[in-house]
C-alpha positions as CSV (number, residue, x, y, z in Angstrom):
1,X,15.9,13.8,6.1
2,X,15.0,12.0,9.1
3,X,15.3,8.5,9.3
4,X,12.1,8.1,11.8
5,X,10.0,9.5,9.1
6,X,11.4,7.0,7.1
7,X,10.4,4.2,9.8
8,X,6.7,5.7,9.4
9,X,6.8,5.2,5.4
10,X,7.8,1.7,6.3
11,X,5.1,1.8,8.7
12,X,2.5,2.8,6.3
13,X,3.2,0.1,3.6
14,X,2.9,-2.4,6.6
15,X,-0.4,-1.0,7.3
16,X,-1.6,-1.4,3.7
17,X,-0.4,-4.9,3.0
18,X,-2.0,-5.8,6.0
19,X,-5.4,-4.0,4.8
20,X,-4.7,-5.3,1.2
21,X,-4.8,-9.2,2.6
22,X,-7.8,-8.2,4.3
23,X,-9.4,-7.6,1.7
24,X,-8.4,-10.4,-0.7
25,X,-9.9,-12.6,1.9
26,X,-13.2,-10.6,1.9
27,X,-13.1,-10.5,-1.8
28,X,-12.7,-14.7,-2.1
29,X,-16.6,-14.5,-0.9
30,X,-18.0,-11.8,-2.7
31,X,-17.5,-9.3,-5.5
32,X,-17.4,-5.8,-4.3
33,X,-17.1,-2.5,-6.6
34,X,-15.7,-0.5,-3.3
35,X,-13.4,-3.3,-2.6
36,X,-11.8,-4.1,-5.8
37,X,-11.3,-0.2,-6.3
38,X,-9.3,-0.4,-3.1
39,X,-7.1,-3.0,-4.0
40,X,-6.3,-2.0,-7.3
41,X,-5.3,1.4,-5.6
42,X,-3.3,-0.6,-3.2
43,X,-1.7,-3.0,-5.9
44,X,-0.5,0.6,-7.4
45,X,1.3,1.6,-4.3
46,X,2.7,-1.7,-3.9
47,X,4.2,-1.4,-7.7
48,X,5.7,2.1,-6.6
49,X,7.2,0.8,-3.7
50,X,9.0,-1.9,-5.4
51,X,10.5,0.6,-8.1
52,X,11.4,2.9,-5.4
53,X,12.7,-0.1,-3.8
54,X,14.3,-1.0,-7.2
55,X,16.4,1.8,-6.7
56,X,18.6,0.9,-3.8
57,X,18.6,-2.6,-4.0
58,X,19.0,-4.8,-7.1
59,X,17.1,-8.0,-6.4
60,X,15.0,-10.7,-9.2
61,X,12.5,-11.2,-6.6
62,X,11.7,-7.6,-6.3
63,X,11.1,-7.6,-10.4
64,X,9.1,-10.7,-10.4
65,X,7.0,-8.7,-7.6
66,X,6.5,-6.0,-10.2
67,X,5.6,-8.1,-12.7
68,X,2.9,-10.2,-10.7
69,X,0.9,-6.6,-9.5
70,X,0.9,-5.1,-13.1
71,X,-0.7,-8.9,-14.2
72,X,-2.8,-8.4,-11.6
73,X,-3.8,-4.8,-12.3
74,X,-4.7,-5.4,-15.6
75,X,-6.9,-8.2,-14.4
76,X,-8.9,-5.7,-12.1
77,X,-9.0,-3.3,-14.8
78,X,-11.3,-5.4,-16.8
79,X,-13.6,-4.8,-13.6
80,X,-13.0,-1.1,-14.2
81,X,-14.0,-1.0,-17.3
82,X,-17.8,-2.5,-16.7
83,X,-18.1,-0.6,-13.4
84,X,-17.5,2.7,-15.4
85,X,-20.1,2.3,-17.6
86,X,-22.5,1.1,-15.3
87,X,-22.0,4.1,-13.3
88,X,-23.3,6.0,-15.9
89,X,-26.3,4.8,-16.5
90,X,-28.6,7.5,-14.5
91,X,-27.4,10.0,-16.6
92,X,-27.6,8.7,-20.0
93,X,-30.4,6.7,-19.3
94,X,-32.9,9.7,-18.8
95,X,-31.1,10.6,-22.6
96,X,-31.3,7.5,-24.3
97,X,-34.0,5.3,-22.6
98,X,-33.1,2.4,-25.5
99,X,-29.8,2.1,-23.3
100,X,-31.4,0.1,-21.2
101,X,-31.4,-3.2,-23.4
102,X,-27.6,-2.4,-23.6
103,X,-27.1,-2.3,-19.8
104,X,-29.2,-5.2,-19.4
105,X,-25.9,-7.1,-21.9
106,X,-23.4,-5.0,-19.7
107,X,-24.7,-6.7,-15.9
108,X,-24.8,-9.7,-17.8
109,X,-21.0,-9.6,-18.7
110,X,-20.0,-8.1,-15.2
111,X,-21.6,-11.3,-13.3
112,X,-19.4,-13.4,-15.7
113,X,-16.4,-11.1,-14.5
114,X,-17.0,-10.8,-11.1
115,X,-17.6,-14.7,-10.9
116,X,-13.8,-15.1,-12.9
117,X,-12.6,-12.4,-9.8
118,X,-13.8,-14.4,-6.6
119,X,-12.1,-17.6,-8.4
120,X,-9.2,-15.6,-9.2
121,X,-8.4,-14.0,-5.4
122,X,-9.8,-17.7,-4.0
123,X,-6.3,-19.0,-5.9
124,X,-4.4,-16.7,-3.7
125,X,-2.5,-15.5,-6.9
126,X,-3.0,-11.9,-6.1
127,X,0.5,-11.5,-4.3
128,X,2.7,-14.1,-2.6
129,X,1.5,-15.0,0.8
130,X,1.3,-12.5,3.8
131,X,3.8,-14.1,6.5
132,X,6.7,-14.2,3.1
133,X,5.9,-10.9,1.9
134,X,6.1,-8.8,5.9
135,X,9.7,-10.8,6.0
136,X,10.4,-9.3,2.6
137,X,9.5,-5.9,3.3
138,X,12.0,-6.2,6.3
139,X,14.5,-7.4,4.4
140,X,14.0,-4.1,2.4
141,X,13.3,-1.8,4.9
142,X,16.8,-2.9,6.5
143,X,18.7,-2.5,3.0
144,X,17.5,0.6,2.9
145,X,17.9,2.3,6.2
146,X,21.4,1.0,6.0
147,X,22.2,3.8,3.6
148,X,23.6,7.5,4.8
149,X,21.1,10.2,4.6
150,X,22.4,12.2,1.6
151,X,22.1,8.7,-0.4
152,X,18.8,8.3,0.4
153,X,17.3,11.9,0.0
154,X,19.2,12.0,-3.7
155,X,17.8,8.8,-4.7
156,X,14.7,9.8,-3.7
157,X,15.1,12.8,-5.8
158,X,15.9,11.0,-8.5
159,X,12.9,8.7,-8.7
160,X,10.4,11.1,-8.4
161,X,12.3,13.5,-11.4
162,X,12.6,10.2,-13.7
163,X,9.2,9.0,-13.2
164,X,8.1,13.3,-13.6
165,X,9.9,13.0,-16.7
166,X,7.9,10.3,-18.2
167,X,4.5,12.5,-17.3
168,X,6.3,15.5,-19.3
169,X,7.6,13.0,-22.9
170,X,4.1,11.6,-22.8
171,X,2.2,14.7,-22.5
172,X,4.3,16.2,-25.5
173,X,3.4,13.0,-27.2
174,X,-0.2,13.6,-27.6
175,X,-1.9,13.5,-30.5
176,X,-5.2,14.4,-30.4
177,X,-6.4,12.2,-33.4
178,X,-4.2,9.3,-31.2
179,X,-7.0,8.6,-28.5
180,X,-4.5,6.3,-27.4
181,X,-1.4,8.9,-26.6
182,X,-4.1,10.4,-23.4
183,X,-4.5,6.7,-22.0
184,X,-0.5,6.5,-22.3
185,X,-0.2,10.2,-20.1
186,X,-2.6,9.3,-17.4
187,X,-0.6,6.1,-17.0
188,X,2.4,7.7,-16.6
189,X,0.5,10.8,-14.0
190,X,-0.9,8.0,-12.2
191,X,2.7,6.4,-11.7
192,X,4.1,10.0,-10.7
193,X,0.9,10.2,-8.2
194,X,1.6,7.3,-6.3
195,X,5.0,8.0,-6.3
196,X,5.0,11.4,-4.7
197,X,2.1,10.5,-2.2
198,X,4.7,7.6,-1.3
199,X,7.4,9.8,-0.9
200,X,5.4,13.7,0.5
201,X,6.5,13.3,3.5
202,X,9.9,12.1,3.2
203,X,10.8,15.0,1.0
204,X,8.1,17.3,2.4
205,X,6.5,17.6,-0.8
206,X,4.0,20.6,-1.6
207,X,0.6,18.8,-1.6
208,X,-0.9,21.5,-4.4
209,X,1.5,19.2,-6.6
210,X,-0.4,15.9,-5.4
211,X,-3.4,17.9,-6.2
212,X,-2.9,19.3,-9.4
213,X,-1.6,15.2,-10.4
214,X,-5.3,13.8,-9.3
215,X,-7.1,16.7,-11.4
216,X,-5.1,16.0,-14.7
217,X,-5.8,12.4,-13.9
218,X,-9.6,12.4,-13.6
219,X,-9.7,14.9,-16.3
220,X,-7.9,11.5,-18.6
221,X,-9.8,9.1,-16.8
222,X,-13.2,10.2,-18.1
223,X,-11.5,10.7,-21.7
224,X,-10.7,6.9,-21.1
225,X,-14.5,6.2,-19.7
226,X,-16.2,7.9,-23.1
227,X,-13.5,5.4,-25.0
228,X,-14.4,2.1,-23.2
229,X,-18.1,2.8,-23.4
230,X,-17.7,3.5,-27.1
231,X,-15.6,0.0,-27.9
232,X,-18.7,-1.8,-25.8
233,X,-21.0,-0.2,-27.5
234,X,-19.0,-1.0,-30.6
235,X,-19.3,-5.1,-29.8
236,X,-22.9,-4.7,-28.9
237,X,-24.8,-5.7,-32.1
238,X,-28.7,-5.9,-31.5
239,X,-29.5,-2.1,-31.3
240,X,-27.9,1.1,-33.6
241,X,-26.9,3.9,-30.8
242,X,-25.8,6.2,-32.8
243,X,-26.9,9.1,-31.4
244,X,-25.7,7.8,-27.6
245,X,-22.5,7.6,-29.8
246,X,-22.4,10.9,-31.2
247,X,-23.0,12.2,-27.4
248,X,-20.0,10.5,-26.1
249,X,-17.4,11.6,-28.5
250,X,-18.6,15.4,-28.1
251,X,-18.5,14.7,-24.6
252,X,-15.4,12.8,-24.4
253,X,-13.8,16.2,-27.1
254,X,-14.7,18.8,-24.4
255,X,-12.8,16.7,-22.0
256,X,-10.0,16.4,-24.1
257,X,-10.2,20.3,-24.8
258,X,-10.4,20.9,-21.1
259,X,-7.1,18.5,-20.8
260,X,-5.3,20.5,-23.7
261,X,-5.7,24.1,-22.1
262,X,-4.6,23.0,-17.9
263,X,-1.9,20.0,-19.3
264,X,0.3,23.0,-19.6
265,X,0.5,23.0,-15.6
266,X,2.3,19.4,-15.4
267,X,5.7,21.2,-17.2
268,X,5.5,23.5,-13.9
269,X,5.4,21.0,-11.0
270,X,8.5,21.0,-10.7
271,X,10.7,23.9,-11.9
272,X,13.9,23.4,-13.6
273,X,13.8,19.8,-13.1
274,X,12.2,18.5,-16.4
């Protein structure tokens, strides 16, 4: 393993945090759906980063880190959630035209939200501030390139086949009367992602891997759409869907059938490791 590539993963987190401020100050003017979708992906980086970090170097400010973008992630997720369905509405709309009274109580509760976000990255609680957090990441990036070669490449190892092995318990955990155990697997695919798209280069990882982890993903993430437009459709009182119900959960089954018959690739990404 060579320690300039190393310098260049370094490198690339810079470059991020650097973008991520950017657009935290953007975001204390005005809500954007592109924007916050970029900094929760960024925030999810940041968390692998810190438990790859976690691995070398033993540190409470490096937990409390952790702790602070998973607070934060959930936060954004909220944002998720009512961007999801609102994306959808061209295609059921022209299904269930009565959706449209529903929508209207949807972009109600998304200006609420989005008003709660622009207070919340005005606060500057997203992350501690940049100037403290580029010294931090050279205190780590000097910890770490400290270490011998063979230290690093086996620790490296060793995070990506702990976090792989979460992906494989969850997936053998699923119940498909448990809508819940699929949310739980794409968590854990999703922490493997960013994981391995941290790390690709550094261990010259095959990118068919990094592809195959994005497929299984999106295949859970539109399981997880059909549930959150079916608990908002749940709280929304004034109209019976039960048809644009009905619709969902047959289309969120032949997702969950799709899932069922490709999971079995996940056991395979890495051979003899799981």
């Amino acid at each position: 393993m060579d320690k300039i590539i190393l310098k260049e993963f370094f490198f690339r987190i810079e470059k991020d945090l650097l973008l991520f401020f950017k657009l935290n100050q953007s975001l204390c003017d005005y809500y954007s759906v592109s924007k916050i979708h970029k900094t929760r992906i960024l925030l999810r980086k940041f968390l692998s980063f810190f438990e790859i970090s976690s691995f070398f170097i033993y540190s409470k400010k490096i937990s409390n880190y952790k702790i602070t973008i998973n607070k934060n992630i959930k936060k954004l997720n909220c944002t998720r959630d009512i961007d999801v369905i609102l994306s959808y509405f061209d295609e059921i709309y022209n299904l269930f035209p009565d959706i449209k009274y529903f929508y209207q109580y949807i972009k109600i509760k998304k200006d609420k939200l989005s008003k709660k976000i622009v207070k919340h990255f005005k606060k500057g609680k997203i992350l501690e501030n940049k100037k403290n957090l580029v010294y931090y990441l050279d205190f780590i990036k000097e910890k770490i390139l400290s270490n011998d070669k063979i230290k690093l490449e086996e620790g490296f190892q060793e995070i990506i086949y702990k976090t792989y092995k979460k992906v494989i318990k969850a997936t053998n955990l699923i119940n498909i009367d448990n809508i819940k155990s699929f949310h739980k697997t794409r968590i854990c695919i999703k922490e493997l992602r960013y994981t391995v798209e941290l790390l690709k280069y550094i261990l010259e990882i095959d990118n068919d891997i990094i592809i195959e982890l994005k497929y299984q993903q999106e295949i859970l993430g539109k399981i997880h759409d059909m549930s959150i437009f079916l608990k908002y459709l749940e709280k929304y009182k004034e109209s019976d869907l039960f048809s644009l119900k009905n619709y969902l959960i047959k289309k969120q089954q032949v997702l969950i059938n799709d899932f069922m018959q490709t999971s079995g690739k996940l056991t395979t990404l890495f051979r003899g490791k799981d």
